[in-house]
Structures are given as C-alpha cells and as structure tokens.
N, C-alpha and C positions, 0 to 999 in steps of 0.2 A: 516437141514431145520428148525427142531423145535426151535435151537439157536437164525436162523438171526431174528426168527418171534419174538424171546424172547427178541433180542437186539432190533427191530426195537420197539415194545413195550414200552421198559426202554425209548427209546432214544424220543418218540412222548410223554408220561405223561413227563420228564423232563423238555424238549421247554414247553408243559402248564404250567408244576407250574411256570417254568421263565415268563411266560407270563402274569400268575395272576399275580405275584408277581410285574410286572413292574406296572399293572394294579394300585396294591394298592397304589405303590408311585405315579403314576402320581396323581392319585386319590387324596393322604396327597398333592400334590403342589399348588393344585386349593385355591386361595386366594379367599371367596367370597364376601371381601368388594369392595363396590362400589352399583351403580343404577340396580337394576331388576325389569321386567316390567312382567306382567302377563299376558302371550296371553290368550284372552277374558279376562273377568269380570271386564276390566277398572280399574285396583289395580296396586299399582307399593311398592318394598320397597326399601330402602338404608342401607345395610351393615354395620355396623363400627366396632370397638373392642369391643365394648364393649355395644352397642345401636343400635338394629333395629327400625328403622322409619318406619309408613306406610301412605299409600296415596291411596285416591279417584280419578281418574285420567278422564276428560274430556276434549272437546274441548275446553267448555267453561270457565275452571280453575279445578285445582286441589284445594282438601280438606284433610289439614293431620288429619291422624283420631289418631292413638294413637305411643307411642313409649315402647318401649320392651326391657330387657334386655335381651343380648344375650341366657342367660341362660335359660331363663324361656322359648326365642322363640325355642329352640334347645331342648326343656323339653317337647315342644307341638309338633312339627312337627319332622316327618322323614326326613332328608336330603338328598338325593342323587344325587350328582352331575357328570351328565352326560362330560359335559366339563368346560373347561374354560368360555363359554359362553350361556350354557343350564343347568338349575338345574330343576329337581322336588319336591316339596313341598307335604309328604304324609301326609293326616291326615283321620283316621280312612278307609274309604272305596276311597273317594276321591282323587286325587292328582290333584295338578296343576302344570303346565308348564312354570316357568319362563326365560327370554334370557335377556342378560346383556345388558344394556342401558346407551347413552353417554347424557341421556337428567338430568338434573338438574330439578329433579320435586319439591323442594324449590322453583324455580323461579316462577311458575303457582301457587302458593298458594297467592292470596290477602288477608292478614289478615284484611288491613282497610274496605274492601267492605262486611264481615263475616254474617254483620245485613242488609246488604242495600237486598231490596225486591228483584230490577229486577234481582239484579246478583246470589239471590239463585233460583230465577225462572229459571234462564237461565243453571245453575246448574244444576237443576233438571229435566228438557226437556231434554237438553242436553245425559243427563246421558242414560235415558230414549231412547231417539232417539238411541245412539251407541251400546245399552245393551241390550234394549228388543227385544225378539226374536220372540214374536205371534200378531202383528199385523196385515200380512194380516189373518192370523188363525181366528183373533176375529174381521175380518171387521171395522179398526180404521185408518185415515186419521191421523197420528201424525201431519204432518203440516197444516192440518188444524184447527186440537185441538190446537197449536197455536198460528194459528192466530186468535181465539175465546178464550183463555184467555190472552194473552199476557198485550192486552190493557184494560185489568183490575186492574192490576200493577202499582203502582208508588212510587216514592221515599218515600212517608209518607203513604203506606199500614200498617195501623196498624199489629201487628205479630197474633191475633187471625183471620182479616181478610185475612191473605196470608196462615194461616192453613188450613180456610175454602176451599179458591180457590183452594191450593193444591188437597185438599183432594176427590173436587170435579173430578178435573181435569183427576186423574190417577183414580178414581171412573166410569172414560167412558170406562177406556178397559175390566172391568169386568171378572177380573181373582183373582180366590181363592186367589194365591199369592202375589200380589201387595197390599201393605198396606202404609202408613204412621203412626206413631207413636205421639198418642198427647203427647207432654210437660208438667209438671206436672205441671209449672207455668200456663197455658192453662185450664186447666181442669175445673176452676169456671168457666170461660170467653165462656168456650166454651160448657156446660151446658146451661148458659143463651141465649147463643147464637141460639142453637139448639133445647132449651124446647117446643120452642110454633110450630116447627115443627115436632115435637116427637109422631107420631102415633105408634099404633101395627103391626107389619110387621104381615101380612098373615103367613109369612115362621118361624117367631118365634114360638120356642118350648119353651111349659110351663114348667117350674121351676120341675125338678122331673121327670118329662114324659119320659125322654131318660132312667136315671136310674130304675125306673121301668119295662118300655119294657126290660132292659138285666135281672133283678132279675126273672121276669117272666117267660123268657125263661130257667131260670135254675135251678127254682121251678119247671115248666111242665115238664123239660125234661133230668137233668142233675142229678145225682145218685152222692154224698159224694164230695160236692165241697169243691178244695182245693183256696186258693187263694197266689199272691203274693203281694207287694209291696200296703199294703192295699186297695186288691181287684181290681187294675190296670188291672191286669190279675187274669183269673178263668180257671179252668180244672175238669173235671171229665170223669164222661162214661156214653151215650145217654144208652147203653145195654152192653152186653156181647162183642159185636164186635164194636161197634162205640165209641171210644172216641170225649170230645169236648175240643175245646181250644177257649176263649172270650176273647181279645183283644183291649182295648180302645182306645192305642196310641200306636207309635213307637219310646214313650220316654222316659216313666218312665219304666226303664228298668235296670239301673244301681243298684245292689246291692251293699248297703250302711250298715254299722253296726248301724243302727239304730232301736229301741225296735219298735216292731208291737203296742203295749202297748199303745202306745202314742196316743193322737187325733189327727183325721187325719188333720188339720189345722199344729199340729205339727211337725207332720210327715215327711209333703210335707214342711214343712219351714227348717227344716235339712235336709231332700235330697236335696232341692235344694242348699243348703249352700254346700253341698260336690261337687254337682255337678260343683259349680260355681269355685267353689278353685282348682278342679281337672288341672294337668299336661295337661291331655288331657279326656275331656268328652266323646266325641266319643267313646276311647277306651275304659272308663268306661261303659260307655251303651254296648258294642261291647259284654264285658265280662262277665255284665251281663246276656244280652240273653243267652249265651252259656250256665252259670250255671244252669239257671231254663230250659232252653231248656233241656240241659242234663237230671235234676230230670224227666222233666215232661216226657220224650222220656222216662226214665226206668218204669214208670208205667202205660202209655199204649201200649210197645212195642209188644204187645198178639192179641192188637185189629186189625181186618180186614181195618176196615178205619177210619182215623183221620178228623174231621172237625176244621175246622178254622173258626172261626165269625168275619170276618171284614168289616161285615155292619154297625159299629156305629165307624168305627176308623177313623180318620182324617188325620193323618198320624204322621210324626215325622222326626228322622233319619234314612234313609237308612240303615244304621249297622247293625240293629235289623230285618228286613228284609232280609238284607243278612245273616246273621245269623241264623234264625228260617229256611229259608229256605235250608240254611245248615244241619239239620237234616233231610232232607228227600229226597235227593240223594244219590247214589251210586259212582258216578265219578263225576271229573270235572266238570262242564255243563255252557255252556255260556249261556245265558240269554235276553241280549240284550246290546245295544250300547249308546252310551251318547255323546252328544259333543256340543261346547261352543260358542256363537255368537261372532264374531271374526274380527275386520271391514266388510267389505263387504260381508262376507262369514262365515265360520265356521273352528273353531278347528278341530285335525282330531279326527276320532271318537277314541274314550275308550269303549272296551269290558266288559263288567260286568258279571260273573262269579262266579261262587260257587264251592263249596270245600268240601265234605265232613265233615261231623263231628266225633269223637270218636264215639257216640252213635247214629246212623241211623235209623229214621223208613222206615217199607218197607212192610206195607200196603197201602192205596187208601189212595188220599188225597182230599177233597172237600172244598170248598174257597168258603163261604157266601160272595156276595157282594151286594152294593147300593148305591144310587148317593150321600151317605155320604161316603164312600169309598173313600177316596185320598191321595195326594201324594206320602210319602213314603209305605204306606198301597197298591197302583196302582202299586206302583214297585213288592209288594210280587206278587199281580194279572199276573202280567205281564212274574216274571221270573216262576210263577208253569205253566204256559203253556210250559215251555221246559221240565216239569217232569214229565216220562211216570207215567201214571196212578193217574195223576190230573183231576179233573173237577171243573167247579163256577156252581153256584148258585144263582141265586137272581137277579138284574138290574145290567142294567148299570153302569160303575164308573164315579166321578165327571168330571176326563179326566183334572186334573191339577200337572202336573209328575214333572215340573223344579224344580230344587234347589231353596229357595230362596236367591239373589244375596245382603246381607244385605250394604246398604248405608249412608253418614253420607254429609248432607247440609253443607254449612260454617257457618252457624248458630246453629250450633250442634242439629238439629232435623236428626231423623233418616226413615231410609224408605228402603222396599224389592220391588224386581220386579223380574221374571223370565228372564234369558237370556240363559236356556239349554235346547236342544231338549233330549229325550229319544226314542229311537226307537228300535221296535222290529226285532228279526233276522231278521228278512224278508224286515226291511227297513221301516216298518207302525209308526209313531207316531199318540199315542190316547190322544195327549194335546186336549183338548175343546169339541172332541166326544167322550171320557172314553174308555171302555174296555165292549165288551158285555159279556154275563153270557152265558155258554153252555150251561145253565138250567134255561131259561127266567120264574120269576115269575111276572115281570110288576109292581114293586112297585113305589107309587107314586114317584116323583123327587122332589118334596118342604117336606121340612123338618119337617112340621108340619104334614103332612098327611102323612106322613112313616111312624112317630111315631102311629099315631091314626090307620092308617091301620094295622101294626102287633099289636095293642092293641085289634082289634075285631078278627086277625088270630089266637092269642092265647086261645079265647075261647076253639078252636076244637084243638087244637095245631099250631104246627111253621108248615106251608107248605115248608119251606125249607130243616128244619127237616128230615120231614116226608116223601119229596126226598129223601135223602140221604139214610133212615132207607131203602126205596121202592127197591132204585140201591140195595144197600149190600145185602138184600135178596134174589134178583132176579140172582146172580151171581151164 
C-alpha cells in the first residue's frame, strides 16, 4: 500500500514538472510585437524589435508621447505574459493590464493639428470625459463645463490664453489631483497675465510655518532624534514605551549614496538625478523604505507603541506605504482594493496586500492624521485599519486616494487627472470625504489654521501626543 502511494506520488509531481515545464515554453513562444492597449487609463503601446512606441489614446485623437528602447522598457517593467493576447506590465506596487490590438494607433495621431487650439481642447475634455472617474463624487456637469468653455476657443487662441482656459476649466472639479503643468516658455506670459489678479489665499501657509510646527513638536516631545535623507524623515522616543516616526512624504525615500554633508539644495538636486536615471524609481523608493524601515524597527522594537505622524504628509508613492506598513504585521494581510475607470464601467478590482517584513514591530500602532493627510499617506491610513492593534488620531484626511493618471496634449503640455477608485474591504471609497480619526481632535481643515492651531497646542503640548501617551498608560 505504502508503494502504490509512493508511485502514485512520483507519478502526480512528474505530470507537474511536465506541466510547468510546457508552461515555460509556451511562455518563450509569445511574440509581443505588435499593438497593446491598456484597459482603463486610455494608453496603448506598439511592440517592435527593437522600439517601444507609446500613445495617449482618446476618442478625439491620439497623442504619441515618447518612444523606448526595448531595453531600457524591459529594465523598467516586469513582464509577464499571460497569453498570446493579455500581458501585465509590473512596475513597483502597481501593474497594468494590457490585451492585444488590431487598431493602428499611428493613424489617430494628427501631427499637422498638434498647435491648432480647438483640437488640443477637444483632446483634453475628451481625455477627461473617458478617464476621470469623480465627477458625480464632486458634483460636476462635464458636458456642461463644455459647453461654457468650448466657445471660448478659436483657431487664433493665443497659447498663454488656451493655458489660462485650460487651467480654469479642469480648476471646477476641485480635486487635489488634477493639475496642468505651465510651459516654461509661459511662465513670463503667464506672471503678467495673472499679477494683477494675485491676492493672498486665506489657505496659504507662511514661509516656515509648516517647518517649525514639525521641529516643535520634536523639541517638546521627541528624546535623541535621529534623521534621514536630510531630515525628510525623523525618529526618536516620546518615553520609555512610546517611540515616534515624522514623515513628510511618500517620496523621498530612495537611498542614494550621496554625502548627508552637502546643502540641502544639493542634496535634493543629486537625489533627484539618481532618481531620474534609475532603471526603475519605484523600486528604488520600494528599497529604500525597507532599509531605514529595517534600522528604525531595530531601535524601537522594546517600545509598547509606535506613533506615525502623517499630519503634515502629502503623499507620494504608494511603495513606501506599502512598505512601512509592512513592518508591522504578522501575516499576510489585504488592505484594500483598487480598480480603473474602464469605458462605461470599471477594471476588475486589484487586492492590495501586505507581506511581512524581516524585521516586525509588534507593539500598538497610532497614525496622526489631518486634512493635509493625502494620497499615498491615505492609503497608509487606510491599510493600518486591517492591523490589530492600530488606532488614528487627529481629523479627518483630505480624501484624494487616485493615482495620478499623468497626460501629454499634442501640443506637448502635460496634465494629471484621477481615473482610480480605492476602496475599503468593506467596499467604502473615502475619495472627497477622507478617512475619520478613531480619536477626533477637530483640527482646522484650511491649511493656514492647522498650522496656527498646533502652534498655540504646542504651548501645553501636542494633544495628540498626549493621547497616545494617556492610551499606553491606561493599558
């Protein structure tokens, strides 16, 4: 009996490895030159030997954006090709979906029309109309917006005036995400343009003021700070039991071999040079979280509870997010879900998940947050709700989660818009209403009087703090 079970054994892992092993040749057979189209984000590329093409893809015309040697596209991205006719494109945290296409996206490129006004207007609605994905969310009439700039347009719209309209225009859906990018040839034109309408925004923060409020808080309350990436991040210990972690971005994150020494003007102009030249950024950001993640996890791994400050982070790459918060699980853990506006409908969703790290912490976690609190910084918000023994802190988040979907006119002006939902296990997206705090402290939402209000909370101390310190003892 022990034999047949011995042979049946031998004889079911042989059929596998015959199995993988067909797997891998059909796998080397898949040619993937030719037309691929991107379900959702309106992208398509074209294959060759030796040159990847890429393309902006609307109803109203395509826009070829850049072209790639194979090499360097196959340096940046994971490949894995499902069939003959589905591949995925992995890059850092993200992947996309691409399915083989018999359309000639050459032929939708008008190079003579690249400067004419109405066709990059149309271009840009267009885009807009098939991609973005929160307009009834943010109460916006696209066809009515329109027909309220359309006929503002004409064939001799000077280019400083079709920036302004632009800029106006996608200015009504009033999302974090959505920008247009001035032209640098623009930039006098559009100074003068704009000077004599140039007031103080209420919501503007003075010069300093942000920086201050973090130094403050780690004067009153932070014990032998260390820092990284000149001061991008800070760590120390509130007490005995409470470590803190200070977090400005979810981007300068990439450990680069360059000297701390340097001014920080520097500094940041050779990180970014590394960053720019890198194979793949993402990954370099990915790796670096990990490393400092690692150190900073071996020197407070004793304390009771770790805080995270990401009331003054904006956000960045997700990577870094998944990442950090890869130090402080045990298992697996899903998170939440993501998925792509998609004609009519949507991509299916994509699970977002975490993984353990070598170095684990596995005391309490507490998540400062506030209505500067967003994007990628929302996602950390979002996946410490699936980690037992998390709580927030502080307000509300800004509530703007999408990737931004980066775009390129025929006119080579560039522009982002949201076109991705993120939603919580449970199915909740908090695009436009944020993320509440399990420990409401009611800070202002306009950016100037967040700042001014923890500048008078810090006389007595951080109330947020001061939570945290209140929970750890009380246990």
């Amino acid at each position: 009996m022990n034999k047949l079970i011995l042979l049946l054994l031998i004889f079911v892992l042989v059929i596998s490895c015959q199995t993988n092993k067909m797997k891998i040749v059909e796998k080397e057979k898949i040619n993937l030159n030719g037309n691929w189209e991107y379900l959702g984000y309106g992208k398509a590329k074209t294959f060759g030997d030796s040159i990847v093409k890429s393309y902006h893809i609307s109803t109203a015309g395509n826009v070829r954006t850049s072209d790639n040697s194979s090499e360097d596209f196959f340096n940046y991205y994971t490949v894995d090709t499902l069939s003959n006719d589905t591949i995925l494109l992995k890059d850092g945290v993200k992947t996309f979906k691409l399915v083989r296409s018999n359309n000639n996206f050459d032929e939708k490129v008008n190079e003579k029309l690249a400067n004419d006004p109405r066709y990059n207007f149309e271009i840009l609605w267009n885009t807009f109309n098939e991609q973005y994905v929160y307009f009834e969310e943010r109460n916006i009439d696209w066809k009515s917006i329109y027909k309220q700039y359309e006929p503002q347009i004409h064939a001799h719209t000077k280019p400083i005036e079709l920036f302004l309209i632009f800029e106006k225009m996608i200015g009504e859906i009033d999302d974090g995400h959505i920008s247009i990018n001035l032209p640098d040839e623009l930039e006098e034109d559009y100074e003068n343009q704009t000077a004599s309408n140039t007031t103080e925004d209420e919501e503007d923060v003075p010069g300093g003021l942000e920086k201050k409020v973090k130094n403050l808080i780690l004067e009153k309350h932070v014990e032998s700070v260390k820092s990284y990436n000149q001061g991008e991040l800070k760590w120390g210990m509130i007490n005995d039991d409470i470590s803190y972690i200070q977090t400005s971005n979810m981007i300068s994150w990439a450990n680069y071999p360059i000297a701390d020494s340097l001014s920080k003007k520097q500094f940041w102009k050779e990180w970014w040079g590394y960053l720019n030249k890198a194979d793949n950024h993402h990954e370099d950001v990915a790796n670096g979280t990990r490393f400092i993640m690692d150190s900073i996890i071996k020197t407070i791994e004793h304390s009771k509870a770790c805080i995270i400050d990401l009331r003054f982070n904006g956000g960045g790459f997700d990577d870094v997010s998944i990442e950090i918060l890869n130090h402080f699980v045990q298992v697996k853990t899903d998170i939440c879900t993501k998925k792509v506006r998609f004609a009519e409908g949507f991509t299916e969703k994509e699970m977002m998940s975490l993984t353990p790290s070598k170095n684990t912490y596995r005391g309490k976690l507490y998540i400062l947050t506030s209505h500067e609190t967003a994007s990628a910084a929302e996602l950390l918000v979002l996946g410490s709700k699936e980690i037992p023994n998390s709580k927030s802190i502080g307000s509300t988040t800004e509530g703007v989660f999408s990737d931004i979907l980066h775009k390129k006119l025929p006119n080579g002006w560039t522009y982002g818009l949201s076109n991705m939902v993120y939603q919580s296990l449970g199915g909740i997206s908090y695009e436009e209403i944020g993320i509440n705090a399990d420990y409401e402290l009611k800070y202002p939402s306009k950016s100037k009087e967040f700042y001014e209000y923890l500048i008078t909370d810090l006389e007595d101390g951080d109330d947020a703090i001061k939570k945290v310190v209140e929970l750890v003892k009380s246990e």
